[in-house]
C-alpha positions as CSV (number, residue, x, y, z in Angstrom):
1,X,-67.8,116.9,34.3
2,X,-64.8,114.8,32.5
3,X,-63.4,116.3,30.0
4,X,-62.8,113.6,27.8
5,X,-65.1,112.1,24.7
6,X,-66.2,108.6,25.4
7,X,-66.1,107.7,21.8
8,X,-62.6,109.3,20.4
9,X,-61.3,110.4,23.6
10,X,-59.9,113.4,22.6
11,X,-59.1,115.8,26.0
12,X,-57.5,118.7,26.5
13,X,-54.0,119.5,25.2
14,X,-51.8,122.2,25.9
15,X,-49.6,124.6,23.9
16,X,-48.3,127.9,24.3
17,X,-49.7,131.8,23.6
18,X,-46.7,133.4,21.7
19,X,-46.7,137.5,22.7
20,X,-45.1,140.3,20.1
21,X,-42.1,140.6,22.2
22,X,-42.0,136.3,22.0
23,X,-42.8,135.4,25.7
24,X,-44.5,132.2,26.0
25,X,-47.3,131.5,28.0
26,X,-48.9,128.3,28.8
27,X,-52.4,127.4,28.0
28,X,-54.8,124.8,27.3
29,X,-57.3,124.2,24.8
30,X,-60.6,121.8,26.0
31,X,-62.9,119.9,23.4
32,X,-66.2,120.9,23.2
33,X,-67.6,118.5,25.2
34,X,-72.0,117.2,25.6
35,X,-73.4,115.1,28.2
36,X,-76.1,113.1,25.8
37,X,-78.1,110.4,26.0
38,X,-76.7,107.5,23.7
39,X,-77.6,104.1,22.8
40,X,-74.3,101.8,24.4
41,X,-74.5,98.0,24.3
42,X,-78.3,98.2,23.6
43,X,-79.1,100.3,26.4
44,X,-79.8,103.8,26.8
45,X,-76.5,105.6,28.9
46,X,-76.0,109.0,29.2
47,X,-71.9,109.9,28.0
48,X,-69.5,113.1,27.9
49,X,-69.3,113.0,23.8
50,X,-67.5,115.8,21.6
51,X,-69.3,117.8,19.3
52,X,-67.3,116.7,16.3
53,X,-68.0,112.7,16.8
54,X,-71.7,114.1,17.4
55,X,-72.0,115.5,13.8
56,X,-70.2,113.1,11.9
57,X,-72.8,110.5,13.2
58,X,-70.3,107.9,15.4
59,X,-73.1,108.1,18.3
60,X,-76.4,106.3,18.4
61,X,-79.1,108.7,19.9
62,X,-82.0,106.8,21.1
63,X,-85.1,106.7,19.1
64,X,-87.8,108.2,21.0
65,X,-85.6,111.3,21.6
């Protein structure tokens, strides 16, 4: 499954974890991502969305859902 919102397109993004003794190690933080079912061009498509674009209303669910 992509790890990418279709609608912001916010991915994953990296950074470091910073140990007492201040040795860096390299990580990588991923979006919460849902495969939904969402209204796109007047049709009903399923798309990899993130949670936060979910909640603040940017999708169109489909009304018999």
């Amino acid at each position: 499954m992509s790890r990418k919102c279709d609608i912001c397109g916010k991915g994953r993004t990296f950074g470091s974890n910073l140990t007492f003794s201040h040795r860096k190690i390299n990580r990588s933080w991923a979006p919460n991502i849902r495969k939904i079912k969402a209204v796109v061009d007047g049709k009903t498509k399923k798309i990899n969305v993130c949670t936060r674009c979910l909640r603040s209303g940017k999708v169109e669910r489909p009304q018999n859902f």
